[in-house]
C-alpha positions in Angstrom: -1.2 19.8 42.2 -4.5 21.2 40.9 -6.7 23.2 43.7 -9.4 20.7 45.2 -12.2 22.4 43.1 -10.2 22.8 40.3 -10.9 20.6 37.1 -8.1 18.1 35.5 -7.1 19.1 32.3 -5.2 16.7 29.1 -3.9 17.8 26.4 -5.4 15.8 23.5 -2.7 16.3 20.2 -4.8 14.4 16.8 -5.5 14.7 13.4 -8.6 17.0 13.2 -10.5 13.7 11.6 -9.0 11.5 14.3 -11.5 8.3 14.5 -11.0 8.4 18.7 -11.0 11.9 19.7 -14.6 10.8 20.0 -14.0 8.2 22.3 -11.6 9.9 24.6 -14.1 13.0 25.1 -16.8 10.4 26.3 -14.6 9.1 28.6 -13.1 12.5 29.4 -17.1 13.3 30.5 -17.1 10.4 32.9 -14.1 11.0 34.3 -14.8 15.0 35.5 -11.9 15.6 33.0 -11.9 18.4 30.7 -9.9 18.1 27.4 -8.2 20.3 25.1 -7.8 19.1 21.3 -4.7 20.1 19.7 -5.4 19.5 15.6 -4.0 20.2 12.6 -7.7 22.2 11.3 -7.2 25.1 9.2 -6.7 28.1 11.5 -8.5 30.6 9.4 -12.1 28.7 10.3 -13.5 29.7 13.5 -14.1 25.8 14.9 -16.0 24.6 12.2 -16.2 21.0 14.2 -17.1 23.0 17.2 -14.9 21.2 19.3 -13.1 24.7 20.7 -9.4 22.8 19.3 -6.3 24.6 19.1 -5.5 24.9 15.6 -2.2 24.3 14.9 0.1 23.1 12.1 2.2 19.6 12.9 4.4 19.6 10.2 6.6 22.7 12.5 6.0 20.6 15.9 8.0 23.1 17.8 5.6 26.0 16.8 3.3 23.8 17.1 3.9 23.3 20.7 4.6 26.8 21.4 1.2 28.2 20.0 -0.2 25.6 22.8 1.7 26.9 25.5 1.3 30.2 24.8 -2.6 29.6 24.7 -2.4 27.2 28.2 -0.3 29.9 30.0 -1.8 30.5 33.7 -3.8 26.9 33.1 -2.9 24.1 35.0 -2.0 21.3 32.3 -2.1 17.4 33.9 -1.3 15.0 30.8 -0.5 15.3 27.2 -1.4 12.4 24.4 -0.6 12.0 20.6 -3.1 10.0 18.8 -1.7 9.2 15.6 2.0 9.5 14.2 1.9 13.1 12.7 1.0 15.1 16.3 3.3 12.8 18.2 6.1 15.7 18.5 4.5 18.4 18.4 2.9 16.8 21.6 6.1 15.6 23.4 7.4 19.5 22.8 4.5 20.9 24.2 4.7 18.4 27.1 8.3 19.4 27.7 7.8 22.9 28.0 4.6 22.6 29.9 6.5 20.4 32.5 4.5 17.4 31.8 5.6 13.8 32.1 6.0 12.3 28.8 8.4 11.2 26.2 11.1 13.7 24.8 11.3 14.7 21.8 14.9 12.7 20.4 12.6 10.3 21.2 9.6 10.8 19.6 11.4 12.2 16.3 13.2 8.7 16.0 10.0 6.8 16.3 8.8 8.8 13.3 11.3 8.0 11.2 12.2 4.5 9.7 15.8 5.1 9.1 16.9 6.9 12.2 15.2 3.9 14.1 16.9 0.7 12.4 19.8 3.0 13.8 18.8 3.5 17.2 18.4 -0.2 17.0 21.7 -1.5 16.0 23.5 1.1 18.2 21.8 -0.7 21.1 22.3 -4.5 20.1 18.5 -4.9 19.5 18.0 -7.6 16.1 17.5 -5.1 13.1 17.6 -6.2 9.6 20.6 -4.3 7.2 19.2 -2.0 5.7 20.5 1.4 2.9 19.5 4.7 2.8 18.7 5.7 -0.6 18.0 8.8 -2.3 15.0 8.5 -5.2 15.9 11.5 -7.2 18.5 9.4 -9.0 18.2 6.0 -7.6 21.4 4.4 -8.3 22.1 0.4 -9.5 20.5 -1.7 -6.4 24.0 -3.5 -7.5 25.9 -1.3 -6.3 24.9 -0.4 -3.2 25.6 -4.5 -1.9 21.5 -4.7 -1.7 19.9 -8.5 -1.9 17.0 -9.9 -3.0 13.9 -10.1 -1.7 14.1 -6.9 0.3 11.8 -3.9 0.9 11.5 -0.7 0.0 10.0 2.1 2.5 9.2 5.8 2.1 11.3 7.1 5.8 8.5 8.9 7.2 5.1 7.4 6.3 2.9 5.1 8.0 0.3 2.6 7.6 2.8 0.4 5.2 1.7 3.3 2.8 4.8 3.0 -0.2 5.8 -0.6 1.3 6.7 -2.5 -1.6 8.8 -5.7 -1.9 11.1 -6.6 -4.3 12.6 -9.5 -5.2 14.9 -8.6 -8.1 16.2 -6.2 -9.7 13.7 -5.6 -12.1 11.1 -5.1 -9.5 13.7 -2.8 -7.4 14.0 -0.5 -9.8 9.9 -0.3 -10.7 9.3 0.1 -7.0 11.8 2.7 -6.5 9.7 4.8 -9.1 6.4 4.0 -8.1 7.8 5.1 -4.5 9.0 8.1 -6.3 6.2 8.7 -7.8 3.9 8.5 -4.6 6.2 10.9 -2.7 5.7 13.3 -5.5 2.1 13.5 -5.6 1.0 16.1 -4.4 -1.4 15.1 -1.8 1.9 13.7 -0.2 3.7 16.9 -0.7 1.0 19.0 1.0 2.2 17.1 4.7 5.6 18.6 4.2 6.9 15.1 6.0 10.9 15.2 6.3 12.7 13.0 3.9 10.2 12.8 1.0 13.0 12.6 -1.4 14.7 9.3 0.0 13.8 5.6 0.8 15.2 3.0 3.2 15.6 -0.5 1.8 16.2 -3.2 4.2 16.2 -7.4 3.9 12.9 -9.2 4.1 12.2 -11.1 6.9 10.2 -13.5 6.7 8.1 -15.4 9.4 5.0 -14.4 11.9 4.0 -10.4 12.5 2.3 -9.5 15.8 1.3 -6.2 16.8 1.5 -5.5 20.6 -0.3 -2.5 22.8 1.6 -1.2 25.5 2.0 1.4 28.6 5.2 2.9 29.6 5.4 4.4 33.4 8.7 5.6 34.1 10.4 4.0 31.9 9.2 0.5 33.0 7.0 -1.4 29.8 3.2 -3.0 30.4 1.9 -5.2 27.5 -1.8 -4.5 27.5 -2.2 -6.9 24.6 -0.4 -9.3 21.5 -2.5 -9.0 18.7 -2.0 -12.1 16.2 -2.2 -11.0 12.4 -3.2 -14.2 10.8 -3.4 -13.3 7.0 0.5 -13.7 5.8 1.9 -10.0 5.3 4.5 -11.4 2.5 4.0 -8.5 0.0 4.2 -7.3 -2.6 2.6 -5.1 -0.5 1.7 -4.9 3.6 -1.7 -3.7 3.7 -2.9 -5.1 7.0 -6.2 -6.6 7.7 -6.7 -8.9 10.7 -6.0 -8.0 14.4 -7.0 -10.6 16.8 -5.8 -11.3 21.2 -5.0 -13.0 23.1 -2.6 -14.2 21.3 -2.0 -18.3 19.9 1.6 -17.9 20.6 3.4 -20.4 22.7 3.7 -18.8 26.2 7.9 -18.5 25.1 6.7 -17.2 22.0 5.2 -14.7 24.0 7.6 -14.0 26.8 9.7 -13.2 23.8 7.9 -10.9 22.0 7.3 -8.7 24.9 11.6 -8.9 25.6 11.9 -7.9 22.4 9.4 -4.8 22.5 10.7 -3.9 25.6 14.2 -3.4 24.5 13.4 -1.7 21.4 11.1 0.7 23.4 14.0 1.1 26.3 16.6 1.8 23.3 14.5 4.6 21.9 13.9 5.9 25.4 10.6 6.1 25.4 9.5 7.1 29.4 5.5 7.1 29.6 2.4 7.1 27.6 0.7 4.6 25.2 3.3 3.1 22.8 2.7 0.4 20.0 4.8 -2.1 18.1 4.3 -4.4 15.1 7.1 -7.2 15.1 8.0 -10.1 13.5 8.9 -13.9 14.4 11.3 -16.4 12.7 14.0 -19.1 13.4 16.2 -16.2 13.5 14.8 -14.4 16.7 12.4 -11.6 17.0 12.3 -8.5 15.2 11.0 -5.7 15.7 10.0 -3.9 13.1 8.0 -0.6 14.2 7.3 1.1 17.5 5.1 4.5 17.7 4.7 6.6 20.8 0.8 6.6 20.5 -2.1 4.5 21.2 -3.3 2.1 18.4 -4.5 3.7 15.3 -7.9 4.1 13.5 -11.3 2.3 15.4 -8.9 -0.6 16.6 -8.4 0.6 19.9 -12.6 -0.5 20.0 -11.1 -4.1 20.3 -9.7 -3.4 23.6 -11.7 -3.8 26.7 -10.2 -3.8 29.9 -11.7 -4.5 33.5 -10.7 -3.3 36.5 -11.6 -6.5 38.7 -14.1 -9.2 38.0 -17.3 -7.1 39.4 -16.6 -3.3 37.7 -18.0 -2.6 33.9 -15.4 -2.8 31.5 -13.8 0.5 29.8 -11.8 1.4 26.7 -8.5 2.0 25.6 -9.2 5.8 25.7 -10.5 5.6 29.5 -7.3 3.7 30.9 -5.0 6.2 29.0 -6.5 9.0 30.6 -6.2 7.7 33.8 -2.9 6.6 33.4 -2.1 10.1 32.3 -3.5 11.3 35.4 -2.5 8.7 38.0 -6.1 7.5 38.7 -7.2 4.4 40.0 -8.1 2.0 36.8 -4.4 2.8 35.2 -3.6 -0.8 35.8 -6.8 -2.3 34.8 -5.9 -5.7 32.9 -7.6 -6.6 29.5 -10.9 -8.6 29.6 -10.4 -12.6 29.2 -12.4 -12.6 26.3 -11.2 -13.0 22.9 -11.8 -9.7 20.0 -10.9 -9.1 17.0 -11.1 -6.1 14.3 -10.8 -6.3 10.5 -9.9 -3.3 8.9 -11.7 -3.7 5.5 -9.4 -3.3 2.7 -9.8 -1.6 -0.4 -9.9 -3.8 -3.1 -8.7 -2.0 -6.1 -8.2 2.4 -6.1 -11.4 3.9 -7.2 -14.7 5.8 -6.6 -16.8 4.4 -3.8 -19.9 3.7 -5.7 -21.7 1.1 -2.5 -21.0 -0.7 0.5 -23.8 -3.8 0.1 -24.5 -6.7 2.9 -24.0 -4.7 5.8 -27.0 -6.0 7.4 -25.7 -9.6 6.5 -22.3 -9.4 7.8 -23.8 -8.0 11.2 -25.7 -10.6 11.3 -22.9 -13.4 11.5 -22.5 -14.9 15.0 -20.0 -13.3 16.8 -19.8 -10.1 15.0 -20.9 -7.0 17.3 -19.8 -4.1 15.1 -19.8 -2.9 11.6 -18.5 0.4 10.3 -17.9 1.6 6.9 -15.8 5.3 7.5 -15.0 6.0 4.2 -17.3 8.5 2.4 -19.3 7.2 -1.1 -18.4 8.8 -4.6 -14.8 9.7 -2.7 -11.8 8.2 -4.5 -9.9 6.0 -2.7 -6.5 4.0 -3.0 -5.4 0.6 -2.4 -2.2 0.3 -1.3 0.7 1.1 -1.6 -0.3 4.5 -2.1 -3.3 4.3 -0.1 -3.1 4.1 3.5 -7.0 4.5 4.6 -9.4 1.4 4.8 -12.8 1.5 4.3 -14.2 0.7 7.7 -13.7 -1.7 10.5 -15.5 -4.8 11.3 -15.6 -6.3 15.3 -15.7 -9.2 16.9 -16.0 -11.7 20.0 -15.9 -14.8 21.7 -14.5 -17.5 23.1 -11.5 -18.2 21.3 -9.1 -16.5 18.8 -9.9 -19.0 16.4 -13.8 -18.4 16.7 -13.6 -14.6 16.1 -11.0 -14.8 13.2 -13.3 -16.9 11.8 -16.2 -14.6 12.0 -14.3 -11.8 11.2 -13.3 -13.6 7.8 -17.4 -14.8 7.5 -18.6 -11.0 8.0 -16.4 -9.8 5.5 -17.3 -12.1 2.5 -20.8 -11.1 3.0 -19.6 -7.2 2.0 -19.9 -6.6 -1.9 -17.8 -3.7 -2.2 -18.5 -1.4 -5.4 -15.5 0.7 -6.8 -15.4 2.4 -10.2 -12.3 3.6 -12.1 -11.6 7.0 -11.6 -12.6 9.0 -15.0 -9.3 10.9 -16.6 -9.2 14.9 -16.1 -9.7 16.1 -19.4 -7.4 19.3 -20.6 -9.4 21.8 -22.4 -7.4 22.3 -26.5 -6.0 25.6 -26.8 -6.7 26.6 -30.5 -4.1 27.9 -32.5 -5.2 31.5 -34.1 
């Protein structure tokens, strides 16, 4: 226990360009709660965002997480949280040996990787698609390895469907194995030193329904804050995602089944407390999940969550009820707000320079829209997908059904006129022969 006058502290592990440390220092202010960031900035800068983070490096999360408890010995540490897949172990090592409650690392470590969790799965009887591991240095005939068609090809360690490619023969197999190749090559991908760059997992498709779901884990014991319908058909070739909207227009057993199924797969990777999300899938055949991270929601989307504690209190943020869930506060259990949201993550239409964002002011304008942010930067290049994996902003909304805000959403975002321009080729200088 802290001394009565002594402040609560948290552990804050994100990427140093992290859309919500933002949002989880405002809250930290209301709160009385003082937090320490734990990014991935260059450690030769002296806090050049002046934020006072602990530089650290999360591609070696255990030195990672000894370089923080080496600079929080004699401090009283209360909670730990990852925002964002790549700090997620380094934070669950740091928790450990700080003595903090929070998920361990086996854990963690299968949650970041694709193949070691469709094994965790089918160990523990939870619905997993087959699926191959397969190396991409010399990818071998799809024949042989037994795979059918359509199935999909994944980079192990990535996230944000960046490399998720379908194919549905073997033509397109054996293309998407080298553009994956190719992608894990780059060297932008290199530079994260992510395990595993030099092998895919191919698994069946599975058709049907994909839901993302927001959850709390106390204790082992799983809270669904929220189902998120995805309404736009994520059929490939590629899974760029785009529309997130709750409650939910599941059936009620639709429902109930989805938050079995994300319970199980949560309980077989033994995940014990903190913010955890899942994206799954529905069919004839059951439910599937398909990914589940040990951190909050990712990028602004965690500004589509509002929750209330009762009727009469003023609503808060994601970021507010994980902190005070982290420390035990009153509010943990604060329920989400009856009214519908939504958030479109604006997709990038082609790769390219971003020459101009145009019709902001018109999309903000449509009914039901209450925010609009473009967070990519103009005259930066940026990819669609499969190799990218950042959008170019978020767009909000709200009312008083699913069906009204996806349709706003879907209004606000033709009234964008996006601008991209091919990328000019780098030009080697000719060496003359003397």
């Amino acid at each position: 226990m802290n001394p009565p006058d002594e402040q609560r502290r948290i552990l804050i592990f994100a990427m140093k360009l992290g859309y919500q440390t933002r949002a989880f220092d405002e809250a930290a202010r209301k709160l009385g709660v003082e937090l320490v960031f734990v990014t991935d900035r260059c450690q030769r800068l002296d806090d050049p965002w002046h934020d006072r983070a602990l530089p650290v490096h999360f591609e070696a999360p255990e030195e990672a997480a000894y370089a923080v408890m080496q600079a929080q010995r004699g401090k009283h540490v209360d909670g730990v949280l990852a925002v964002g897949d790549r700090p997620a172990l380094a934070a669950a090592y740091a928790a450990r040996g700080l003595g903090v409650t929070h998920n361990h690392p086996v854990s963690v470590e299968a949650c970041r990787s694709k193949l070691r969790m469709r094994e965790v799965f089918r160990d523990a009887g939870v619905p997993v698609p087959w699926f191959r591991d397969v190396m991409l240095n010399a990818t071998p005939e799809p024949a042989l390895l037994g795979i059918e068609y359509p199935c999909v090809l994944k980079p192990v360690s990535l996230s944000a469907s960046q490399g998720v490619m379908r194919a549905n023969t073997r033509k397109e197999f054996l293309a998407g194995a080298a553009r994956l190749k190719h992608l894990l090559d780059s060297a932008e991908i290199q530079a994260t030193r992510e395990p595993n760059l030099d092998r895919m997992i191919v698994e069946e498709y599975l058709p049907g329904r994909e839901v993302a779901v927001e959850g709390l884990v106390t204790e082992g014991e799983l809270r669904v804050l929220a189902i998120f319908d995805k309404p736009d058909p994520l059929e490939g070739p590629f899974f760029e995602e785009t529309i997130y909207v709750t409650p939910s227009r599941l059936s009620r057993a639709e429902q109930a089944a989805v938050e079995k199924s994300f319970a199980d797969a949560a309980r077989a990777l033994g995940l014990m407390h903190g913010p955890v999300h899942g994206e799954l899938r529905l069919n004839e055949r059951g439910v599937w999940p398909i990914e589940v991270a040990a951190r909050p929601i990712g990028g602004l989307c965690a500004r589509a969550l509002r929750f209330r504690m009762s009727d009469k209190d003023e609503a808060i943020g994601l970021e507010e009820l994980l902190l005070r869930h982290a420390l035990g506060l009153p509010g943990k259990d604060a329920r989400r707000e009856e009214q519908a949201s939504g958030v479109l993550m604006i997709p990038v239409p082609k790769s390219g320079v971003l020459e101009e964002v145009k019709g902001l002011d018109e999309a903000r304008a449509v009914k039901g829209i209450t925010e609009l942010e473009i967070t990519a930067r103009l005259h930066d290049y940026l990819a669609a997908w499969p190799e990218g994996s950042s959008y170019l902003g978020f767009l909000f909304a709200k009312g008083e059904t699913p069906a009204y805000v996806e349709a706003a959403l879907r209004e606000g975002h033709r009234k964008l006129r996006i601008e991209i321009t091919p990328r000019l080729p780098v030009e080697h200088p000719v060496t003359k022969r003397i």
